[in-house]
C-alpha positions as CSV (number, residue, x, y, z in Angstrom):
1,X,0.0,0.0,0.0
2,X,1.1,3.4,-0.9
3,X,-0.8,5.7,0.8
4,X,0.5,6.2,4.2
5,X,-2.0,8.7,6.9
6,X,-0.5,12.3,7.2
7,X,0.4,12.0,10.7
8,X,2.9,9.0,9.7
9,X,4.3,11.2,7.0
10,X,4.0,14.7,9.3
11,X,5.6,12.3,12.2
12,X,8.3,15.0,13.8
13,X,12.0,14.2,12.9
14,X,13.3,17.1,14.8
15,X,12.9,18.9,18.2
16,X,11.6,22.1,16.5
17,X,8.7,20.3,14.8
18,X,7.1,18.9,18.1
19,X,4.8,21.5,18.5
20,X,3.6,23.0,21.6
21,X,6.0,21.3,24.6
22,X,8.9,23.6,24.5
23,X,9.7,23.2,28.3
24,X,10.2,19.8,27.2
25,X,12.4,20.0,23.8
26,X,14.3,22.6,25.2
27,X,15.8,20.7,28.8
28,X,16.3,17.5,26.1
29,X,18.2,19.9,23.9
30,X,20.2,21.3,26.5
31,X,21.3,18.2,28.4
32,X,22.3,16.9,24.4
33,X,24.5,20.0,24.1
34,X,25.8,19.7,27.7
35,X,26.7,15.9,27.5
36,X,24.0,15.7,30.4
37,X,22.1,13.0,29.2
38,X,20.4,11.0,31.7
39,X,20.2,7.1,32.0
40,X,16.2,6.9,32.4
41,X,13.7,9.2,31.2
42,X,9.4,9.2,31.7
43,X,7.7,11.0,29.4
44,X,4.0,11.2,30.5
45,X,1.4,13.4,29.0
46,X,-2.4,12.7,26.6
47,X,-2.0,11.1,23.6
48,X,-1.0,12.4,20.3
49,X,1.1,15.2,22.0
50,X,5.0,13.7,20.7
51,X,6.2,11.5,23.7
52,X,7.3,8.8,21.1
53,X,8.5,10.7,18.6
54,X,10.6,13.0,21.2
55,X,11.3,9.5,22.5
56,X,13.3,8.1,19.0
57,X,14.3,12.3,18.1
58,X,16.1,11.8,21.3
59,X,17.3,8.6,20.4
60,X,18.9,9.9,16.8
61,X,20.2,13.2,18.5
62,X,22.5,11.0,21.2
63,X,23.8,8.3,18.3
64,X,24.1,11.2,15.9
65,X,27.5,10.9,14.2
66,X,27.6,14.6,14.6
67,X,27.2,14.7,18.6
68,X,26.9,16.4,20.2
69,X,24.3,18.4,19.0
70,X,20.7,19.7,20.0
71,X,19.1,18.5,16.6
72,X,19.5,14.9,14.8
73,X,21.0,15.5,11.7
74,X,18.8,13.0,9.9
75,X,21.3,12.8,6.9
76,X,23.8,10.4,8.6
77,X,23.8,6.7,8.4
78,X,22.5,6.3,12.0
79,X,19.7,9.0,11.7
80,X,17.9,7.0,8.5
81,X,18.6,3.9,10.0
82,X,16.8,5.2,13.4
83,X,14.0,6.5,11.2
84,X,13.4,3.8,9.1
85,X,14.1,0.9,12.4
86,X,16.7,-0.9,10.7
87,X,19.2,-0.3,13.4
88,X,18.5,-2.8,16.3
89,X,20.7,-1.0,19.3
90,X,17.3,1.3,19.3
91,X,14.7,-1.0,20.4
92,X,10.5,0.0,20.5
93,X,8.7,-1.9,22.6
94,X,5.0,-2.1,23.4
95,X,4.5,-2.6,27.1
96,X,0.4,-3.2,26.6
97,X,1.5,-6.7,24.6
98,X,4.7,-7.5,26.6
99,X,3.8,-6.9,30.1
100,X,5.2,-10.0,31.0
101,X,8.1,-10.6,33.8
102,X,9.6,-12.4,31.1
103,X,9.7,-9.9,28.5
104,X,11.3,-7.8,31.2
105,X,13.9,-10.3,32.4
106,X,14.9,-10.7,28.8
107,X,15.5,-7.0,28.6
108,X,17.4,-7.6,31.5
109,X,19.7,-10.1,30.3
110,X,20.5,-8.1,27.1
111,X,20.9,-5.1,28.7
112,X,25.0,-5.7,29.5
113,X,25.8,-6.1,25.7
114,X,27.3,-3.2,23.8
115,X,25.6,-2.0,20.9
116,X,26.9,-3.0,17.7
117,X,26.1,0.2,15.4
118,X,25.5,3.0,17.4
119,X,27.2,4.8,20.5
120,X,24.2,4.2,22.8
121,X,21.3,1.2,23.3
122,X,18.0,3.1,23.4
123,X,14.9,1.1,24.9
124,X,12.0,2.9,24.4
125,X,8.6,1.5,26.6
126,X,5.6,3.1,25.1
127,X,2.6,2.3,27.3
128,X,4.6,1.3,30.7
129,X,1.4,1.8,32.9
130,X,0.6,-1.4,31.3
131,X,3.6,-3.3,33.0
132,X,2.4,-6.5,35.8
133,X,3.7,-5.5,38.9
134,X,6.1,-8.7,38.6
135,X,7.6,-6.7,36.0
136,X,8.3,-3.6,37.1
137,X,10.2,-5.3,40.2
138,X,11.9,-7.3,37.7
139,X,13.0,-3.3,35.7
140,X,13.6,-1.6,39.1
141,X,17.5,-2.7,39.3
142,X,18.1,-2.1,35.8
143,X,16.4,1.2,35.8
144,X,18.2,2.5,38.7
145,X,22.0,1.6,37.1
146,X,22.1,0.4,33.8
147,X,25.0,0.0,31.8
148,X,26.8,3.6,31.0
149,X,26.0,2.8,27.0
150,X,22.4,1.8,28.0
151,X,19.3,4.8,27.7
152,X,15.4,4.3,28.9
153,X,12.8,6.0,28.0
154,X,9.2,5.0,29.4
155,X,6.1,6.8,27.6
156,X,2.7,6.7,29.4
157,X,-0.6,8.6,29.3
158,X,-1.4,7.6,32.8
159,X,1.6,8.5,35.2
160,X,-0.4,7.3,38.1
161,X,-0.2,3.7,37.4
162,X,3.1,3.6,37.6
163,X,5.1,2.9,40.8
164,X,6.7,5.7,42.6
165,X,9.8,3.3,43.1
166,X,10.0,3.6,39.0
167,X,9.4,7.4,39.1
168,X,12.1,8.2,41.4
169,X,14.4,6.7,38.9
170,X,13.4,8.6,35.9
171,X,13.9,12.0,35.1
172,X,10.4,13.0,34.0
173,X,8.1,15.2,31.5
174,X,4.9,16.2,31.8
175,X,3.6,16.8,27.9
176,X,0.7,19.2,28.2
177,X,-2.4,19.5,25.6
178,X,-1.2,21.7,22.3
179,X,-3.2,24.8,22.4
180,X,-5.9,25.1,19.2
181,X,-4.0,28.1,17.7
182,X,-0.7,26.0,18.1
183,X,-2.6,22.5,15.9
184,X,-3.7,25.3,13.2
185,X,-0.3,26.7,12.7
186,X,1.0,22.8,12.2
187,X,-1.9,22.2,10.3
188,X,-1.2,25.5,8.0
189,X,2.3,24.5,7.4
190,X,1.4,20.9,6.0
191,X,-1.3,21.7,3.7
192,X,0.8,24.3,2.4
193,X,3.4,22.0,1.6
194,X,0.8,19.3,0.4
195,X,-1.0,21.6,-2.0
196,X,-4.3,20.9,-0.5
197,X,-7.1,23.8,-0.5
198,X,-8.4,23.8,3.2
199,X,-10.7,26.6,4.6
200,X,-9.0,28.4,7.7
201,X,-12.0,28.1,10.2
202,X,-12.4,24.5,9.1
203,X,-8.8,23.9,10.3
204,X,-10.6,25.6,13.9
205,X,-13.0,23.4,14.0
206,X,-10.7,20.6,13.4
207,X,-8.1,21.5,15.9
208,X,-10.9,22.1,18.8
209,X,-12.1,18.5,18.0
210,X,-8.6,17.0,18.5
211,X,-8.9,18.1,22.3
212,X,-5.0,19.4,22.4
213,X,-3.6,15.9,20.1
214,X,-1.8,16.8,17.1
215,X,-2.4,12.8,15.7
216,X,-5.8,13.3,16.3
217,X,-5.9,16.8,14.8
218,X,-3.7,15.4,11.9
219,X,-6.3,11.9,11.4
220,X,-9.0,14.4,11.1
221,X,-7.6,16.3,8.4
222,X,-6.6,13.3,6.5
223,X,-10.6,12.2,6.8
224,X,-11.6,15.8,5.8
225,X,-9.5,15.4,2.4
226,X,-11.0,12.1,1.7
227,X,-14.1,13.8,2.3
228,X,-14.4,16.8,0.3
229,X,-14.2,16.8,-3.4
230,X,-11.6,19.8,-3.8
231,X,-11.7,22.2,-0.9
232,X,-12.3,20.7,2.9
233,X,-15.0,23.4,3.9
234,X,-16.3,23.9,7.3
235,X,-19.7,21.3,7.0
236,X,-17.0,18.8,5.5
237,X,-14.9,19.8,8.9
238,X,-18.5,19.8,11.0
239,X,-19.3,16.4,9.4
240,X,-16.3,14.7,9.8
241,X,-15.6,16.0,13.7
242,X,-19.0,15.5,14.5
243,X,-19.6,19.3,15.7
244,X,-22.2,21.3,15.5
245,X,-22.0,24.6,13.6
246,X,-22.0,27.5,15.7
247,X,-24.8,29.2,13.7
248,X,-27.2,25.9,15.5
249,X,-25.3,26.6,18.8
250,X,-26.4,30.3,18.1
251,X,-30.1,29.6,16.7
252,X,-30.3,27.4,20.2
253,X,-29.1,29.9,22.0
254,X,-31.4,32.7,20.9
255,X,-34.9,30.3,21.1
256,X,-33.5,29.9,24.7
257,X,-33.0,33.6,25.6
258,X,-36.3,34.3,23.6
259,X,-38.2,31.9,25.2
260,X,-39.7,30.2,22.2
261,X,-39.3,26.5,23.2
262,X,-40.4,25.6,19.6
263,X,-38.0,27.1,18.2
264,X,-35.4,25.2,20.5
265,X,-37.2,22.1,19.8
266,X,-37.0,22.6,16.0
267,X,-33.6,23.3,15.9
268,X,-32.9,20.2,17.9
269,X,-35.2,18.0,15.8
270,X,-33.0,19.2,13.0
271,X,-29.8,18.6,14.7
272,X,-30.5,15.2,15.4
273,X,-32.1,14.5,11.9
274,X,-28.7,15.2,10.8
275,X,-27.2,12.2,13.0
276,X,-25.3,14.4,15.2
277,X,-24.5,12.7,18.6
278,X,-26.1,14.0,21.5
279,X,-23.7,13.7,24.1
280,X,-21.1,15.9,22.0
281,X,-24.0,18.7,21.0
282,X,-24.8,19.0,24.8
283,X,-20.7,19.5,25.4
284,X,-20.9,21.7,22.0
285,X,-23.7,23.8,24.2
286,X,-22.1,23.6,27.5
287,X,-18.3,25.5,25.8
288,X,-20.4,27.4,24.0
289,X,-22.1,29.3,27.0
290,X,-18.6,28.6,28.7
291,X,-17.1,30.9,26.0
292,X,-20.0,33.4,26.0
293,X,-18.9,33.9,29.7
294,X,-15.6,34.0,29.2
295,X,-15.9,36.7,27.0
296,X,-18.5,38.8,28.8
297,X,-15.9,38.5,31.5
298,X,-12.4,38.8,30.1
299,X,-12.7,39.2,26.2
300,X,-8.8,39.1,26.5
301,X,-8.8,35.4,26.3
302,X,-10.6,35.0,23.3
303,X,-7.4,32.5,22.3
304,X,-8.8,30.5,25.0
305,X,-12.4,29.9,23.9
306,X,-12.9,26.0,23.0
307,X,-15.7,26.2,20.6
308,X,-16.7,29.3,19.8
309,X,-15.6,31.8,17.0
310,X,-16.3,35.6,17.6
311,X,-18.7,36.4,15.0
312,X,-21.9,39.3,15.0
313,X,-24.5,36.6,15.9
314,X,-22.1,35.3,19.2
315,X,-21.2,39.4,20.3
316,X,-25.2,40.0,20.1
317,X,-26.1,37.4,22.1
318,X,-23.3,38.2,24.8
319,X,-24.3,41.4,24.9
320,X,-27.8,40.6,26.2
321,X,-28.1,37.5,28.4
322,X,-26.6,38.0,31.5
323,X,-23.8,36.1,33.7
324,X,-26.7,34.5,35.8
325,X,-28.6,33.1,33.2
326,X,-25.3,31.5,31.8
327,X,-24.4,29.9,35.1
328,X,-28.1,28.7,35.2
329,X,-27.7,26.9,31.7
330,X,-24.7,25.8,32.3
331,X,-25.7,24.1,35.1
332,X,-29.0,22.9,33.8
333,X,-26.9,21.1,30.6
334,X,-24.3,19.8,32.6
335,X,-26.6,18.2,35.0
336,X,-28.6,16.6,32.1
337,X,-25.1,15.6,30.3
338,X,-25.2,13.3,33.7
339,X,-28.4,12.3,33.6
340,X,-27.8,11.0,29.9
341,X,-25.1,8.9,30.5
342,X,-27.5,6.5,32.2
343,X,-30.3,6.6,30.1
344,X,-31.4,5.1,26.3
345,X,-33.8,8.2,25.0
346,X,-31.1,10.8,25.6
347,X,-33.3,12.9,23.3
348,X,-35.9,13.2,26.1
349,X,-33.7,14.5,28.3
350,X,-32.7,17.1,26.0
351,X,-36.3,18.1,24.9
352,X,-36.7,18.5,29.1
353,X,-34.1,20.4,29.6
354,X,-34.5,22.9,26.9
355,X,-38.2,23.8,27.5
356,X,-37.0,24.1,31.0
357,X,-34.2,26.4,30.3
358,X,-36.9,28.3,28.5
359,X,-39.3,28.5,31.2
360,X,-36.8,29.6,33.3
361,X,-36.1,32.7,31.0
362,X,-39.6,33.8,31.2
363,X,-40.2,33.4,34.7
364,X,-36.6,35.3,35.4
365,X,-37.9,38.3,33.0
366,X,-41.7,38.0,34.5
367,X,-39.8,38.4,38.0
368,X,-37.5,41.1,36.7
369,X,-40.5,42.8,35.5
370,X,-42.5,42.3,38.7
371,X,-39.1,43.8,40.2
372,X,-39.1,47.2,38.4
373,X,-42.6,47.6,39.1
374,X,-42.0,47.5,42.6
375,X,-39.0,50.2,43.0
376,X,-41.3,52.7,40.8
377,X,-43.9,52.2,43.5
378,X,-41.3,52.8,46.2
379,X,-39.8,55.8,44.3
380,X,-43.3,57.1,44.0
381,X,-44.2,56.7,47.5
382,X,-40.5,58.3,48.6
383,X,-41.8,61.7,46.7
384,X,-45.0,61.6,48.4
385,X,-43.6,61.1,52.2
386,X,-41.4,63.9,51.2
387,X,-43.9,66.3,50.0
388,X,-45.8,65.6,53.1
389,X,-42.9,66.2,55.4
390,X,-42.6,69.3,53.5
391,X,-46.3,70.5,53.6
392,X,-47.7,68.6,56.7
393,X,-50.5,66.0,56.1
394,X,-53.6,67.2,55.2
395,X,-56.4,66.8,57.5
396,X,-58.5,64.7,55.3
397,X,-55.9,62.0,55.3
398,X,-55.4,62.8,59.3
399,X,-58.9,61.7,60.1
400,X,-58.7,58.6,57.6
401,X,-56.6,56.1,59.5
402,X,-58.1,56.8,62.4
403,X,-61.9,55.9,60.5
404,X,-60.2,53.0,59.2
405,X,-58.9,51.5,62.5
406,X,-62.2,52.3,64.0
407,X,-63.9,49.8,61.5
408,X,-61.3,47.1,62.1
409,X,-62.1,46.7,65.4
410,X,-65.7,47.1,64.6
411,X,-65.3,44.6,62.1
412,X,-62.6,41.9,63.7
413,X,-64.6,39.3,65.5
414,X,-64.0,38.6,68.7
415,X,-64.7,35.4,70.8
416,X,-68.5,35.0,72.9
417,X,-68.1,32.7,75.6
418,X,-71.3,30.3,75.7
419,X,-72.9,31.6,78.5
420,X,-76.0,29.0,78.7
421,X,-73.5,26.5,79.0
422,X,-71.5,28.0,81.4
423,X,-74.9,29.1,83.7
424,X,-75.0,25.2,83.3
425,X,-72.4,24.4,85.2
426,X,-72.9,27.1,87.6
427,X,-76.1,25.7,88.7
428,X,-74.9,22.5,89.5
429,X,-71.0,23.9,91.1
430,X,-70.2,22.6,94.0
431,X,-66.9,24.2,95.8
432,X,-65.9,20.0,96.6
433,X,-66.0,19.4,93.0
434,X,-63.7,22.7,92.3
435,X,-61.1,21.5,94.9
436,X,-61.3,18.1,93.3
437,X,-60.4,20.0,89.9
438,X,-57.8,22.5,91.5
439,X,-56.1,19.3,92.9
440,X,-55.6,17.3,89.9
441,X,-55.0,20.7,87.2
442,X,-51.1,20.1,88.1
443,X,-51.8,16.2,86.9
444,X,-53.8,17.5,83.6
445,X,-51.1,19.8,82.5
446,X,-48.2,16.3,82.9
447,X,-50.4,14.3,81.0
448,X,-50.4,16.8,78.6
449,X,-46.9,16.6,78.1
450,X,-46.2,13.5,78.4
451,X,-48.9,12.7,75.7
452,X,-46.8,15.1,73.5
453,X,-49.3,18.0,73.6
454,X,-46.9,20.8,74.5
455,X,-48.8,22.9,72.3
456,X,-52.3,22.0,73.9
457,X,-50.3,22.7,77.4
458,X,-49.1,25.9,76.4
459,X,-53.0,27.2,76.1
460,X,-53.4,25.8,80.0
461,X,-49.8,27.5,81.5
462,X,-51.9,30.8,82.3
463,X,-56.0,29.5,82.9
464,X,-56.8,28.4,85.9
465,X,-60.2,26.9,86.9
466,X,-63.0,28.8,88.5
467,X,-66.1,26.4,88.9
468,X,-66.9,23.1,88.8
469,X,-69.8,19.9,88.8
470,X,-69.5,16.3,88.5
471,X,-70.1,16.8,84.7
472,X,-67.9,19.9,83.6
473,X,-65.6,22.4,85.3
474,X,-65.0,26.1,83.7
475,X,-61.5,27.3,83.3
476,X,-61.1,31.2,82.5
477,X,-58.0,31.9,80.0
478,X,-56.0,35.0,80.7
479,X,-56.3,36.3,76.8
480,X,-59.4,36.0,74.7
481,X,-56.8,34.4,72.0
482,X,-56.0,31.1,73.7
483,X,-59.8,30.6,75.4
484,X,-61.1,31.1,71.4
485,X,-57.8,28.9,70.5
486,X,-58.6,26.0,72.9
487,X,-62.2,25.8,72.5
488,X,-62.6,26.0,69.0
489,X,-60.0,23.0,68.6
490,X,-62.5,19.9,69.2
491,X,-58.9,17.7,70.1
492,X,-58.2,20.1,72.2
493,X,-61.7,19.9,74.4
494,X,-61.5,15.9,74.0
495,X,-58.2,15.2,75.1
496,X,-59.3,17.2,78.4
497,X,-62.1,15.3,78.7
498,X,-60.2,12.0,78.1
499,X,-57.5,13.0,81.0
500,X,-60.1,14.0,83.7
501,X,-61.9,10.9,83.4
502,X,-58.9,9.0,83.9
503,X,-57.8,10.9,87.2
504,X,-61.1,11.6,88.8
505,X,-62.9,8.0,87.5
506,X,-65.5,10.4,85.5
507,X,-65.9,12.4,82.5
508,X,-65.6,16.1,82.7
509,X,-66.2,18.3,79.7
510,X,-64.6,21.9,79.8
511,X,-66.1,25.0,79.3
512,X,-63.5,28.1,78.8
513,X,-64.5,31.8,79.3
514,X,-61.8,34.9,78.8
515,X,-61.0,36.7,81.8
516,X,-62.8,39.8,80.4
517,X,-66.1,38.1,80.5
518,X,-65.7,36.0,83.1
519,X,-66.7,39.1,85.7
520,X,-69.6,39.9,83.3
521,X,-70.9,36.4,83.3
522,X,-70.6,35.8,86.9
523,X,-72.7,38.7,88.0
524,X,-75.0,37.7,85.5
525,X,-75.5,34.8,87.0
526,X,-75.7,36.3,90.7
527,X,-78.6,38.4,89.8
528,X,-80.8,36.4,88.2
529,X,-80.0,33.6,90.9
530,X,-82.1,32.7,94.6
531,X,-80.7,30.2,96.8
532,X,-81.9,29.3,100.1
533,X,-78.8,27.8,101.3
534,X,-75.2,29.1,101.3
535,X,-73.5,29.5,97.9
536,X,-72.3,26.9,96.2
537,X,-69.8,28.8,93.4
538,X,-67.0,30.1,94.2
539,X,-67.8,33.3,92.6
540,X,-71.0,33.0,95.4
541,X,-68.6,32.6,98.3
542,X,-65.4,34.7,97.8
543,X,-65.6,38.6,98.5
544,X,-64.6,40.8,96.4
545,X,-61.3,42.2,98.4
546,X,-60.7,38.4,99.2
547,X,-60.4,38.1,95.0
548,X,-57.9,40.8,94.9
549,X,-55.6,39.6,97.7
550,X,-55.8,36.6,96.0
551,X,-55.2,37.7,92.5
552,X,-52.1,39.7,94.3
553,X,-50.2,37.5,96.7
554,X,-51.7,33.7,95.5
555,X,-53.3,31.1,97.6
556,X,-49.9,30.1,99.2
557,X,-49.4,33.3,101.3
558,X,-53.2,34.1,101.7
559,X,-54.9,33.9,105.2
560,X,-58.6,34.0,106.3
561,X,-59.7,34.7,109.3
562,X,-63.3,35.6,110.7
């Protein structure tokens, strides 16, 4: 086969053309320069960022018949024969297939030989996370002091897996992500060289799919050429990546800040009629409200921006939805970018989310609305307090409050206490049957609480009774409030009734009166009652001066005598 990908052709033969990890070519170039080379180095980093191919660069720079140098010659006899892998004293090995302790004890074992072409034996480990942990014991002696003719060079995208006995024995390079700008220049440069036509924002849209790998960026250019019939546009770089174009992502985005959840709806149904994936448009949406931010915020780092060119559309839209309703969307699509990783109708998911989003923009305006409405009222009520501190109030609107409270009291209902009832009870008082009460009120208020009916005690802490019969007793309530509270809750008055027939062996229903009728009722009563024989009520029995001293000092410190 003929035909080879571009990023086998594009592969970097020198330090200068691995793009984007100058901390790292740089130290390598140095140490070559400085005779510094060290015996074991770990190159960790994403993939498609140039660990192996700074792995063999390195490799041709130390056997370089020119050494020492900071750039392989790639002319000599050893530099095409480390390119093209004829010469065996630079060995590649794939530590995913040969993981084995006994790929690594035969490493061992050859290790002590000299090379036979070259100045140095170069073993290069791509994938070492991959290594048993029987083999990396069986590397750790070698690694730490190998042969002086003996170099290794361990490549990994996941550093963590590795033992931290291996580590120490490495000098090590952390390859970071190529920035997009950084992909388009490479990208530039090999087209130009190629002859191919490629649109500049399609080569964007390429390098933000390859997520910071120049082999992925690379792949996806070769697949955009196959693709396109003479010039890769950007729908052959959309189609090929996967992406949606930012006009959708802008449609989307204006049905959402205009509320108009068909329009979101129809643009969806459209983006998914195209076979776009889901899961990438809702991370499409998510950078693109990220960059929106972002350049609300700090327009400065529009290099930055993962998705997103700066067009009229994208500056309109920034201009108008505000920071909070970005953090709300954002957080609304990444929590349903969760949700659909567990799910089969991600669709559904999305169709929620986005006539939520919507709904959420109308409420937020409706509110905002609501909002403004409000401080013109207050500003308009300000000028009119001020005026009137200004010119006095006029006596019209003097005499009005005072009208007004006079007809909420008239109006505000009060509580009656039932008087036939509680004549009932006076009729048939007996002072024995009080004391009985009196006695066990201390009990009623402990079952109270131990029944859990603080609130129902709470009513009782300030009512004492006042009369009683062998069938009710009447309890006055300091505030009209609690009396109307406690009597108009039918638990309440059962509970009571339930609790005195357990502690006086009969039941007892209770009749409340506030203490500002109780008086009233009581004379009532008096005058339109004749007994024969001594009074049976205490209200019948107690003088008036006897109340008082009672009322001031309590029954404790009070004293009778006749």
């Amino acid at each position: 086969m003929g035909y080879q990908a571009l990023y086998r052709v594009w592969r970097p033969q020198q330090f200068i053309d691995v793009v984007g990890q100058e901390h790292v070519t740089k130290t390598l170039q140095n140490a070559l320069v400085g005779q510094k080379v060290s015996h074991a180095y770990l190159f960790s980093g994403p993939r498609g960022t140039g660990k192996t191919s700074a792995a063999k660069i390195l490799a041709k720079a130390v056997n370089c018949e020119h050494a020492p140098t900071s750039e392989p010659c790639n002319e000599c006899a050893t530099c095409r024969g480390i390119t093209d892998g004829s010469i065996s004293d630079v060995i590649e090995i794939d530590a995913a297939s040969n993981n084995g302790v006994e790929e690594i004890r035969d490493i061992r074992d050859k290790v002590k030989y000299a090379p036979n072409a070259v100045t140095y034996k170069v073993y290069i480990i791509d994938e070492v996370h991959m290594l048993s942990q029987g083999a990396f014991n069986a590397l750790l002696k070698t690694l730490e002091e190998p042969p002086k003719h003996v170099i290794f060079i361990l490549a990994t995208t996941e550093p963590h897996k590795i033992p931290l006995t291996i580590i120490s024995r490495c000098q090590r390079f952390d390859f970071k992500r190529i920035q997009p700008q950084d992909i388009v220049g490479r990208m530039s440069q090999i087209i130009a060289e190629t002859g191919v036509s490629c649109d500049e924002q399609a080569l964007h849209i390429i390098a933000r799919a390859a997520e910071g790998g120049m082999r992925d960026a690379l792949s996806l250019l070769d697949q955009a050429i196959s693709f396109s019939s003479e010039t890769v546009s950007v729908e052959d770089a959309l189609t090929v990546t996967g992406s949606v174009s930012q006009a959708f992502l802008s449609r989307l985005a204006k049905a959402i800040y205009d509320k108009e959840v068909a329009v979101a709806l129809e643009v969806l149904e459209e983006l998914l009629a195209m076979g776009k994936d889901p899961a990438r448009f809702i991370e499409d949406m998510i950078y693109y409200f990220r960059d929106m931010l972002l350049f609300q915020t700090a327009p400065a780092l529009a290099e930055s921006f993962e998705r997103v060119l700066i067009d009229p559309q994208f500056k309109e839209l920034a201009e108008v939805i505000s920071s909070e309703s970005i953090y709300s969307i954002i957080e609304s699509f990444n929590q349903t970018q969760q949700d659909m990783k567990w799910t089969n109708h991600p669709r559904i998911f999305l169709e929620v989310a986005l006539v939520k989003l919507c709904n959420e923009q109308r409420s937020n305006q409706i509110d905002n609305g609501q909002l403004q409405q409000l401080q013109q009222k207050i500003e308009d009520l300000e000028k009119k307090l001020l005026e009137m501190q200004k010119n006095g109030i006029p006596a019209a609107m003097a005499e009005k409050p005072a009208e007004q409270a006079k007809a909420q009291r008239a109006v505000k209902k009060s509580y009656k206490a039932p008087a036939g009832k509680i004549n009932q009870v006076l009729k048939q008082a007996t002072k024995p049957d009080l004391h009985a009460v009196k006695s066990k009120w201390g009990e009623v208020l402990e079952q109270l609480g131990l029944q859990n009916q603080k609130s129902l005690a709470a009513l009782l802490t300030e009512a004492e009774p006042v009369a009683a019969s062998t069938e009710a007793f009447v309890v006055k309530f300091k505030y009209d409030i609690h009396c109307q509270m406690a009597m108009e809750n039918n638990r309440f008055v059962e509970v009571i009734a339930s609790i005195m027939q357990q502690l006086t062996g009969h039941r007892m229903e209770i009749a409340g009166v506030p203490e500002s009728q109780w008086q009233r009722l009581r004379e009532d009563f008096i005058s339109t009652q004749q007994f024969d024989g001594p009074e049976e009520t205490e209200s019948k029995e107690e003088d008036p001066f006897i109340a008082e001293a009672r009322k001031l000092v309590g029954d404790d410190l009070l004293e009778i005598k006749e």
